[in-house]
BAFILUM-84627 format. One line per 10 residues: number of its first residue (from 1); their letters; for each residue x, y negated, z negated of C-alpha. Coordinates in Angstrom, 2 decimals. Layout:
NUM> A> X Y Z; ...;
end
This chain:
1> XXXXXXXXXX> -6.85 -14.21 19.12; -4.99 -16.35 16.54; -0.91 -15.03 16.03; 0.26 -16.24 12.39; 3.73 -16.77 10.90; 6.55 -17.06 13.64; 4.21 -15.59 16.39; 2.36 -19.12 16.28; 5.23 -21.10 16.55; 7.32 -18.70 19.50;
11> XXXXXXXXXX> 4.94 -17.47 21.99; 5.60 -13.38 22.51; 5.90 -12.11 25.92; 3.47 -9.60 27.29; 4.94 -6.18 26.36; 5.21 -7.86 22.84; 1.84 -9.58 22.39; 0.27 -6.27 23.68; 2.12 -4.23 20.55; 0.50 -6.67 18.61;
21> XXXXXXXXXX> -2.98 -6.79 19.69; -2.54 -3.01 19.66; -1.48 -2.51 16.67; -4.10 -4.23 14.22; -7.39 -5.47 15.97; -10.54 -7.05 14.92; -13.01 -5.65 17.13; -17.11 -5.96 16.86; -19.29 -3.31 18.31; -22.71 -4.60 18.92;
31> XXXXXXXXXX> -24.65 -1.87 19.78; -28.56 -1.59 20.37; -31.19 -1.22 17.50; -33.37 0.96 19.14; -31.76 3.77 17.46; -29.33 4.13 14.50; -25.78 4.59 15.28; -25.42 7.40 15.30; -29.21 8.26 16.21; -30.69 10.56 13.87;
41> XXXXXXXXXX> -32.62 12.37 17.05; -32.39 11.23 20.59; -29.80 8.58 21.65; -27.22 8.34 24.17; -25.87 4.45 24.15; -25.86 4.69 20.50; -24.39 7.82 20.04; -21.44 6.34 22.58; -21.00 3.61 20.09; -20.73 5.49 17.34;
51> XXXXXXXXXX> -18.02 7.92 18.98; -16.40 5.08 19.88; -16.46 2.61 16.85; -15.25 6.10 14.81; -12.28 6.91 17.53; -10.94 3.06 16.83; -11.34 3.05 12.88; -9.01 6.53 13.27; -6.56 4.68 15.73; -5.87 1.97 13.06;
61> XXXXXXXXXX> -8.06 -0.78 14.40; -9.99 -2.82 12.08; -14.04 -2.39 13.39; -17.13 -4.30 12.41; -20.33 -2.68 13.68; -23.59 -4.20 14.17; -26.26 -1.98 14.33; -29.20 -1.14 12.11; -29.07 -0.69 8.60; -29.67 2.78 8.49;
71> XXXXXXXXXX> -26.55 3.94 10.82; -23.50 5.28 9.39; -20.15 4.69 9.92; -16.66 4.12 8.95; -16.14 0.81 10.09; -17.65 -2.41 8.27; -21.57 -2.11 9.29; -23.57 -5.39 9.32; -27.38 -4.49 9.33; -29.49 -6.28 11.60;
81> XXXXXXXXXX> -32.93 -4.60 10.60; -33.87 -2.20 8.28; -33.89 0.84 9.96; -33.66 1.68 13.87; -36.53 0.19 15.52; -38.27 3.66 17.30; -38.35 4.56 14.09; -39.79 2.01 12.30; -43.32 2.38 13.10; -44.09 -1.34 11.74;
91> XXXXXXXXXX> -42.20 -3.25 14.77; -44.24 -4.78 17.22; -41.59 -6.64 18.77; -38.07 -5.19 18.95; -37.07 -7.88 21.05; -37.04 -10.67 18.28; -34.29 -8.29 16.32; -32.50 -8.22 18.84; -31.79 -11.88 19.04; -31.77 -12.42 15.85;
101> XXXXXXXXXX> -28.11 -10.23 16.03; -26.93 -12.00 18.90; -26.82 -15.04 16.56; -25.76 -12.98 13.75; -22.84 -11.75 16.05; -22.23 -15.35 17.56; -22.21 -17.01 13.59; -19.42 -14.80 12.80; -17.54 -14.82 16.28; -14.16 -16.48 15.15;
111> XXXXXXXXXX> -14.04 -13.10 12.68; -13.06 -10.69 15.57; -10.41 -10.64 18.31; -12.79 -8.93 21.05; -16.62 -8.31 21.09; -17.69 -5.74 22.81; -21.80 -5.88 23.51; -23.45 -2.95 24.72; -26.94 -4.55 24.62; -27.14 -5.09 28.91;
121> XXXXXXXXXX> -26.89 -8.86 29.41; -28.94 -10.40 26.50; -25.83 -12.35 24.78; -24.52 -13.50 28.55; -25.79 -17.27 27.82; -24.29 -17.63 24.37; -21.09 -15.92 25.64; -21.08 -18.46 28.05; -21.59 -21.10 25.65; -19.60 -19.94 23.17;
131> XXXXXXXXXX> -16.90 -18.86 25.47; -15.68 -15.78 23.55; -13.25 -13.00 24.17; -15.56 -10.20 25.07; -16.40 -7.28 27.75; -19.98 -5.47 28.18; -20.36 -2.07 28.52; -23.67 -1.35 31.32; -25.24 1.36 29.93; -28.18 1.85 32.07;
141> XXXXXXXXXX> -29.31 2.00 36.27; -28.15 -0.94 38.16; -30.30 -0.49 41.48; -32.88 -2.81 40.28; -33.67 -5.62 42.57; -34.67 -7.94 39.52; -30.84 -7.63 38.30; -29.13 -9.23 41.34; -30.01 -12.53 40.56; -29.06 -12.43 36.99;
151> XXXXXXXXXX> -25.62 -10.73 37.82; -25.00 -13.61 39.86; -26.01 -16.36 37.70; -23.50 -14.94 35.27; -20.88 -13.56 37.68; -17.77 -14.21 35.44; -19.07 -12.00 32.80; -16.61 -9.16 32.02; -18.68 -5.67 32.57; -17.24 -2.20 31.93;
161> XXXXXXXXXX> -19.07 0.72 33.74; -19.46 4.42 32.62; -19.04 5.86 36.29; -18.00 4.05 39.76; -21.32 5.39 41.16; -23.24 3.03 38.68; -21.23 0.03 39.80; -22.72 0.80 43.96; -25.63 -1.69 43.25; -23.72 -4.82 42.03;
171> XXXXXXXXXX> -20.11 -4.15 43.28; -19.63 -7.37 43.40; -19.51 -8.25 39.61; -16.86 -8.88 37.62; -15.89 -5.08 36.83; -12.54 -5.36 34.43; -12.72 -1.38 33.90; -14.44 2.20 34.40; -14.71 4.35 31.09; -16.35 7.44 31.05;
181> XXXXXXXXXX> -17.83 9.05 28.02; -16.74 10.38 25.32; -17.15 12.83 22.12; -15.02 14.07 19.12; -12.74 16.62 19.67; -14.77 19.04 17.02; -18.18 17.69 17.10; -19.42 20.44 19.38; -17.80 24.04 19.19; -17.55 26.14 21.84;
191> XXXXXXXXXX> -20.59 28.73 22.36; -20.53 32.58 23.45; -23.69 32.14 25.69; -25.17 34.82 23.76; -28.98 33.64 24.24; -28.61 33.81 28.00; -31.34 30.99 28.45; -31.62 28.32 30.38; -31.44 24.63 28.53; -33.12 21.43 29.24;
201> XXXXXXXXXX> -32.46 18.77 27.16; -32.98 14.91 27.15; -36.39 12.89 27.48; -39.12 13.78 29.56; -39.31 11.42 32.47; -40.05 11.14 36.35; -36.43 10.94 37.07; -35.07 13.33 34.58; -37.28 15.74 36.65; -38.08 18.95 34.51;
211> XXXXXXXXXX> -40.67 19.79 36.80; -37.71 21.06 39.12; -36.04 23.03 35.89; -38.90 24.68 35.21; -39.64 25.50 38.77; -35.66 26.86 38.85; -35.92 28.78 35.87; -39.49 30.40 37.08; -37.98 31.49 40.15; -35.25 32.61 38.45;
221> XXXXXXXXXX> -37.07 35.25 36.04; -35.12 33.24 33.65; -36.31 31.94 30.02; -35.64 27.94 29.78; -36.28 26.34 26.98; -36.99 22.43 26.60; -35.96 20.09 23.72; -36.70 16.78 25.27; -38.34 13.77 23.67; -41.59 11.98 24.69;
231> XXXXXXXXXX> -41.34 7.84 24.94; -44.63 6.38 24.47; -44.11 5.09 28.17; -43.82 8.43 29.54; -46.96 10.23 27.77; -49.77 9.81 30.67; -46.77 11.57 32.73; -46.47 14.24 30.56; -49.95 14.90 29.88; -50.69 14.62 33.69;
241> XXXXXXXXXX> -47.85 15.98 35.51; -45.32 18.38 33.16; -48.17 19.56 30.46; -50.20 21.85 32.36; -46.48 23.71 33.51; -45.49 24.82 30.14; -47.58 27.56 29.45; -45.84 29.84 32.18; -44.18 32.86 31.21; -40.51 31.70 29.92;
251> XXXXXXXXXX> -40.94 28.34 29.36; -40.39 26.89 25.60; -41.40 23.90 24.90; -39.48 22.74 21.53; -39.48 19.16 21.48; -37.12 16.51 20.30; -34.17 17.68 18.36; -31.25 16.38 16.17; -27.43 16.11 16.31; -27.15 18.61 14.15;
261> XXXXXXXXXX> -29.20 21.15 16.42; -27.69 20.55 19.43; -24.46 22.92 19.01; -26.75 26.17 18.55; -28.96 24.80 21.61; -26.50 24.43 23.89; -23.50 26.34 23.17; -26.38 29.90 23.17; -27.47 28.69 26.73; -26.54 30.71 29.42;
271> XXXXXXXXXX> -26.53 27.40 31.38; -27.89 23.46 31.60; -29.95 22.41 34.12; -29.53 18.62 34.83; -32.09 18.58 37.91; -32.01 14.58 38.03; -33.89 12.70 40.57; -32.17 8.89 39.92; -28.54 7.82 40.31; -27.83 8.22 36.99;
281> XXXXXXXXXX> -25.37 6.55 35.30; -23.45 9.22 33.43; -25.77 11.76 31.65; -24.05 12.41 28.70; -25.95 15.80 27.84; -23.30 17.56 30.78; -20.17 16.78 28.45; -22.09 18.05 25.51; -22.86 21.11 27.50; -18.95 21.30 28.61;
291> XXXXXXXXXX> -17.87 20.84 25.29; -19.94 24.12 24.04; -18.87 25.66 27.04; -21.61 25.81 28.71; -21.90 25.22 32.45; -24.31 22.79 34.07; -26.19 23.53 37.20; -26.84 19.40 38.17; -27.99 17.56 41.46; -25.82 15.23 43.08;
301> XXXXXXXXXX> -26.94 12.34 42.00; -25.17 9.10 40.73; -22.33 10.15 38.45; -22.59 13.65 38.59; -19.72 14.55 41.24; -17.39 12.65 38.69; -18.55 14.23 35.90; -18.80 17.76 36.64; -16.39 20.00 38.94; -18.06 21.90 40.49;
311> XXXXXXXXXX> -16.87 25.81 40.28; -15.32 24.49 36.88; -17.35 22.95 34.98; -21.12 24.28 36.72; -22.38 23.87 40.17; -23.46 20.94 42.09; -26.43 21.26 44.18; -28.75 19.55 46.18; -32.13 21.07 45.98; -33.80 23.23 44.11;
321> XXXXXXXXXX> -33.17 26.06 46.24; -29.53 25.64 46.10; -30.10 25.19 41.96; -32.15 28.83 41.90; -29.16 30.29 43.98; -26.63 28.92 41.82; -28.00 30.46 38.68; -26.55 34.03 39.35; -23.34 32.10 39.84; -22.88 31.01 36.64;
331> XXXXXXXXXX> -21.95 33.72 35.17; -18.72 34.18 37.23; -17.62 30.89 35.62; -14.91 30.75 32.57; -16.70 29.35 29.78; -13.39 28.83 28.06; -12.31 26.96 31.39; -15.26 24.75 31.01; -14.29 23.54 27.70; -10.58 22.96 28.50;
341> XXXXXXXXXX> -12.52 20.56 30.86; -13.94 18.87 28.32; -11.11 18.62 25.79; -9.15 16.94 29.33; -11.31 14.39 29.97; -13.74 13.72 27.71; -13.02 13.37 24.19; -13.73 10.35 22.34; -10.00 9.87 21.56; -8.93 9.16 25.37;
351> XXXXXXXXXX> -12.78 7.23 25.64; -11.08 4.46 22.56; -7.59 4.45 23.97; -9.35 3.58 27.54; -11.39 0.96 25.83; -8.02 -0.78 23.94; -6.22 -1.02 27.24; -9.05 -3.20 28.47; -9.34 -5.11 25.20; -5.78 -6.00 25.66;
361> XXXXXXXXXX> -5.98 -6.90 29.28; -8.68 -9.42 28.90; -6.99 -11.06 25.59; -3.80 -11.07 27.72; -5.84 -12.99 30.60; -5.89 -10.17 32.90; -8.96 -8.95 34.62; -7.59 -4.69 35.80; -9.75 -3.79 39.05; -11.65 -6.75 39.21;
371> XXXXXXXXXX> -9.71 -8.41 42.79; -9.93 -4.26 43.78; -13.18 -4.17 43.71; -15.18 -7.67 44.04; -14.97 -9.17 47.12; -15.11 -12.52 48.34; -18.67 -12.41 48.88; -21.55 -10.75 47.81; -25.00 -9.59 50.03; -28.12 -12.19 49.97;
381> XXXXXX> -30.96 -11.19 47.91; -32.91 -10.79 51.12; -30.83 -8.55 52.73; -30.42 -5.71 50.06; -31.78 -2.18 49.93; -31.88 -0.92 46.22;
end
């Protein structure tokens, strides 16, 4: 960061170059182009980005998003392709965009006191390079084998996980902070329940698993209904394993569905089932679900013990047999109790205020929880068991 006026010529001390960081900062948000930001359908990172980037503009910071050209947003938006590359039926290549803003981003570096990249690790060599004031949000599964070597290659790179069970894999990196989630205070409003059905929504996937909710809500006698989206890399799965299991009694097969769609969905479910098979790394869809209200019967897998309290917020189970008995025991949980949850500790609002503590750490040199939780050594490729 450059300090103008006096503030260049007598250095401030902490507390006082913190006020001033705090008070007025040029931030970038890079976020992927996959979808716009906010998506118009399915999206989590994006949608995250958007929360975020809005929370800061409100706060007083001054925000520069790059993103596609068709997002929307109250910050200053530099377009890096037309429109959001799922979407764009043309685009072969989506990969070539995305370097092309990592340039765009690195051309226009001196511009911004932080970047923040949530794009995995594709601008760690020009960061490097370039060596700019910056942090990474991971946004995805860590317990890939492949990743290891890259991670170390580029071990001084300042990451920012979105649970502590995401960081298990590669808890040796350079972790400078932990920020869960977030939405906006009003963006979902609380639901009565009133269509007592059960809700699956997401992507349909191997590891999302609704095989098991429709197997839960079957045994049940319970309607569920599915809004999910189909990647062209999970079709032969669907067609194979989940297709032939929708045309039981109960089960609704709706499809993909938008923003604006999601507050009926969810907050007129009697409950969400979040049957995951993966250690997922935060599974926004259960603070949507708080934020109507609605409870969220989830496996424990990855993040979901931090995200959900169990009793409070849903039940935690481990099987499906445990997720069919829990069902019943939904509705002796307070659905007003479940959104006080969510207004606690999941609002976009605390999400941005985590976020400019950790901008203001690494400008001020600091590195919070990285000695706490890197140690001096890190296991040999050969020896690990992801």
């Amino acid at each position: 960061m450059i300090l103008t006026g006096l503030t260049a010529i007598y250095p401030l001390c902490c507390e006082e170059q913190s006020a001033v960081i705090k008070a007025n900062m040029k931030i970038a948000q890079v976020a992927p182009l996959y979808e716009s930001v906010p998506p118009k359908l399915y999206g989590g990172t994006e949608r995250v980005v958007s929360n975020l980037t809005e929370a800061l503009v409100a706060d007083g910071h001054d925000v520069t998003l790059f993103a596609s050209g068709d997002s929307e947003t109250s910050a200053r938006l530099i377009p890096c392709c037309a429109q959001s590359l799922r979407l764009d039926r043309k685009c072969v290549d989506q990969m070539a965009h995305h370097f092309v803003m990592v340039q765009e981003v690195m051309d226009r570096a001196d511009e911004f006191d932080i970047i923040h990249f949530h794009i995995d690790f594709l601008h760690f060599p020009m960061s490097r390079m370039a060596n700019l004031p910056h942090i990474t949000t991971l946004h995805g599964r860590l317990d890939i084998r492949d990743l290891v070597p890259l991670y170390r290659t580029y071990r001084e790179m300042p990451v920012v996980s979105i649970s502590h069970a995401q960081r298990k894999p590669l808890c040796w990196a350079n972790w400078v902070g932990n920020v869960y989630h977030g939405l906006p205070l009003q963006s979902l409003p609380q639901g009565d329940g009133k269509g007592k059905y059960l809700a699956f929504l997401g992507r349909i996937s191997r590891e999302k698993r609704v095989d098991r909710a429709i197997q839960i809500a079957v045994a049940s006698g319970m309607t569920l209904k599915i809004a999910a989206k189909i990647d062209r890399g999970d079709q032969d799965y669907f067609d194979s394993e989940i297709k032939h299991l929708l045309g039981q009694p109960g089960i609704e097969f709706i499809g993909e569905i938008g923003e604006h769609q999601k507050a009926e969905f969810l907050g007129n479910a009697y409950a969400l089932l979040f049957p995951v098979d993966w250690p997922e790394p935060f599974g926004l869809v259960m603070i949507e679900a708080m934020a109507c209200g609605t409870p969220t019967i989830a496996f424990s897998c990855g993040s979901v013990p931090e995200v959900l309290r169990s009793g409070v917020s849903g039940y935690i189970v481990n099987d499906v047999n445990e997720a069919i008995r829990a069902v019943p025991r939904v509705a002796s949980l307070s659905r007003d109790a479940c959104r006080r949850e969510f207004e606690k500790r999941f609002t976009s609002t605390r999400m941005a205020k985590d976020y400019t503590r950790i901008y203001e750490e690494v400008l001020a040199g600091r590195s919070a929880g990285h000695l706490e939780t890197m140690p001096d050594t890190e296991p040999e490729l050969d020896t690990l068991t992801l």
